[in-house]
N, C-alpha and C positions, 0 to 999 in steps of 0.2 A: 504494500500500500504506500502511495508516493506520499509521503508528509514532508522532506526536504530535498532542497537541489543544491548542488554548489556551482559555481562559477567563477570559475579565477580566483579558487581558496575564499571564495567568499558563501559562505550560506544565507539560501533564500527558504526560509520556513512557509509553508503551508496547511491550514485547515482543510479538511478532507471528510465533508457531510454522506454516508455510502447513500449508494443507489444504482443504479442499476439504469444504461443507456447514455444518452449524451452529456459529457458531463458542463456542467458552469463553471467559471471562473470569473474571478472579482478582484477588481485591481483597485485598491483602496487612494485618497486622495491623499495629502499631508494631512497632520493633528488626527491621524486615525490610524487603529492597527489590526489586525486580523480579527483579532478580540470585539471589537468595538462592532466589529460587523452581525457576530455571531444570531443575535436578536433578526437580521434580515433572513439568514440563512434557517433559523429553524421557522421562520413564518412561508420558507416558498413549498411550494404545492408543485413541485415538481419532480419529475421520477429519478433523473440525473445523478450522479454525483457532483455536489457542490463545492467545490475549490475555493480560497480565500488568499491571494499574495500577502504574505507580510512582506513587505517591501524593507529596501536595506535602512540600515536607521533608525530600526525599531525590534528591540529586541522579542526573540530569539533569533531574528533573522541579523546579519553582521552587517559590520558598519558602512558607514558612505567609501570610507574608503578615498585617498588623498586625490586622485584623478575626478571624483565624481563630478557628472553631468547628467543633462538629461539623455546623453548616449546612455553613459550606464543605466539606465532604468527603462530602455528602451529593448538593449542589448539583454538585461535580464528576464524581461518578459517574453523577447524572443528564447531565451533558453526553456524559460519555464515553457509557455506553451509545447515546446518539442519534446521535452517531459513527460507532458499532460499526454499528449499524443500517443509519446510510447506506451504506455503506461495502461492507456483509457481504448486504445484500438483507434490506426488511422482514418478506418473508415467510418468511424463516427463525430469526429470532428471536434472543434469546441466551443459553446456560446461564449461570447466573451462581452460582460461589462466593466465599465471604468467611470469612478465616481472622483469630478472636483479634476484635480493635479492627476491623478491615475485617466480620464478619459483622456488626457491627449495623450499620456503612454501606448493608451488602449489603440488609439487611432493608429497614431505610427506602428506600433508592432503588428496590427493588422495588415497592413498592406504586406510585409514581408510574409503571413501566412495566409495568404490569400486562398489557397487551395483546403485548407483546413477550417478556416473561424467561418461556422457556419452563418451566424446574426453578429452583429455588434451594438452594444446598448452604451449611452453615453449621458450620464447624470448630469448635468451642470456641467461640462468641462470647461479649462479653465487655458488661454493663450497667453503668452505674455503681450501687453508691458503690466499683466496682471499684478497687482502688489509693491509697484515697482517704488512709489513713494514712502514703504515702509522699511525698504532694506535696509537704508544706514540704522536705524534705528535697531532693526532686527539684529543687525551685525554688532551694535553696540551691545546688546544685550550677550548674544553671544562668546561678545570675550569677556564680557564681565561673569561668566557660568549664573546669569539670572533668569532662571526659567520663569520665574511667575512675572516677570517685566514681558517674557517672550509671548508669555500666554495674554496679555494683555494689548500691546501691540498689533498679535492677529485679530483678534476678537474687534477692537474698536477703532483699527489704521488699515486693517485689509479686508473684513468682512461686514464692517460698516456696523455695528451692534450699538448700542447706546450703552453710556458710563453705566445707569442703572441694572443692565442686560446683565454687565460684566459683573458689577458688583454683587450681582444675585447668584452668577456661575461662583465665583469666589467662594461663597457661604457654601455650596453642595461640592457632594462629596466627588463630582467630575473635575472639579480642579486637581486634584491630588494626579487624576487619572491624565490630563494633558500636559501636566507639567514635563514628565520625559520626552510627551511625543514632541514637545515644543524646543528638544534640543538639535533634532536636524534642519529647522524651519529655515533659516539665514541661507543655509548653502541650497535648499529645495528651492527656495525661491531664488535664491541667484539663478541656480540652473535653468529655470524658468525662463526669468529675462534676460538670460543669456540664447535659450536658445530659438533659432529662426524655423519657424515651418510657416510653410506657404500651404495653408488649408484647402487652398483649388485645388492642389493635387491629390487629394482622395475624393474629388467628386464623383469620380470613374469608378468608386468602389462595387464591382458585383456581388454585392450579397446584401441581405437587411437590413438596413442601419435605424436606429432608432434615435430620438433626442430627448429626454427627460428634461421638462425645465419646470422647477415650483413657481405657481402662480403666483405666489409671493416675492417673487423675486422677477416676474416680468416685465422688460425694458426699465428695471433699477440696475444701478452700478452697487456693484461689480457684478454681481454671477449674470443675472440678465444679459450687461452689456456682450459678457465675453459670449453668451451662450449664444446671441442673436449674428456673430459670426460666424460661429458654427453652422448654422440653419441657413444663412446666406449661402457661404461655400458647397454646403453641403446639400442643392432641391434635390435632392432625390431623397432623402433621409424623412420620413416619420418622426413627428413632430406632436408631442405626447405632453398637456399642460396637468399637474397633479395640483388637485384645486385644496386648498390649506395649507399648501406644503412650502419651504422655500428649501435651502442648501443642505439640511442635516436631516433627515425625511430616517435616514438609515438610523439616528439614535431618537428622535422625537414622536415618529411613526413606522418604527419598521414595518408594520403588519399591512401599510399603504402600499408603502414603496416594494415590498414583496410582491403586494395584486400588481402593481405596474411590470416590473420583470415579470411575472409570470405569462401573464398577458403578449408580453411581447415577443417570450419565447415558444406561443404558441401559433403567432403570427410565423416566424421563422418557420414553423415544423411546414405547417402548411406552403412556403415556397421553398422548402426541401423534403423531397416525399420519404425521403432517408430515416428521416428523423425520429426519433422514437418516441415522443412525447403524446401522449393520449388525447 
């Protein structure tokens, strides 16, 4: 049973839901980790085995690693996926979603397994110069080792939240839980606005693409803004509004955001007669 992969001495840990048929996988955003997913994963209604990247940076899986970009996290989803593959039978393929920072992973890695990733689902993703007005900030925090400055920063400089919003996370018990994930944040988002993708080039995508955007977050900055490039680049793409929902659906609503994947993976089945989903 595949629970980890390595790559370039680097390990990538995996959740691993059994099942039986195509399986899923889910490539988590920044300030999330395998774990935080889990609530999505026991609410889907699907027959699959369900996959979960811990992407590097978040322990169990290893670090960024001193090269790190958004190559590397491109590069390792292409590995995982040929994992998944071996692993699950090629001729069953893999659904693949990407939430936040993980759907433009999800995209680019898509194209290089094109003959494989049967659907692609895409939650909010995120382009750069996404964030780009909080890095000095982030970075400072960073070399100061001040998580609860970093987790503060994302929340009301990059995700737009209100001082109150924040100061309400602070009091529960999920601050405890963002503070580690808030030590890879400086160099993810550097990688970010560092790196250039030209989204025309996946409009040629052959397979089904979906676009997840919380109605709560349409045409507002940021998730909105970046999400409404995606949907330009991308007219062929399925374009799916979750009505209550904005950016965090996976910890505020999983049992929503599970009917949407579900849903979408059954769309897929139906434009692949392959597909095992009932």
């Amino acid at each position: 049973m595949l629970r980890n992969v390595e790559r370039e001495g680097v390990r990538l840990a995996l959740t691993r839901r059994d099942g039986s048929g195509r399986p899923l996988l889910i490539v988590p955003g920044v300030m999330a980790d395998a774990a935080g997913w889990q609530p999505v994963v026991a609410a889907l209604d699907v027959p699959g085995p369900v996959y979960v990247l811990n992407r590097r940076g978040r322990e169990p899986s290893g670090a960024l690693g001193p090269d790190y970009s958004m190559r590397t996290e491109i590069d390792d989803l292409d590995h995982v996926l040929t994992e998944i593959v071996t692993a699950e039978g090629a001729e069953q393929g893999v659904d693949l979603f990407g939430w936040s920072f993980g759907g433009l992973v999800a995209l680019e890695a898509t194209a290089r397994h094109i003959d494989t990733v049967r659907s692609l689902t895409l939650y909010e993703p995120v382009v750069r110069p996404f964030g780009r007005g909080a890095l000095d900030a982030l970075r400072e925090a960073a070399e100061a080792d001040d998580l609860d400055r970093a987790v503060e920063i994302v929340n009301l400089d990059v995700s737009g939240f209100s001082e109150d919003d924040v100061a309400q996370l602070r009091r529960s018990p999920a601050w405890e839980i963002l503070r580690p994930l808030a030590a890879p944040l400086a160099r993810e988002l550097t990688a970010l606005d560092d790196h250039v993708t030209d989204l025309r080039a996946f409009a040629a995508l052959d397979l089904p693409v979906t676009l997840l955007l919380g109605a709560l977050n349409e045409g507002a900055a940021p998730y909105g803004e970046a999400f409404a490039r995606f949907a330009t680049a991308l007219p062929d793409a399925r374009v799916v509004t979750m009505p209550g929902q904005g950016h965090l659906a996976h910890a505020q609503d999983p049992h929503a955001l599970a009917h949407h994947i579900g849903q979408t993976l059954r769309r897929a089945e139906r434009h692949d007669p392959s597909a095992c989903l009932p």
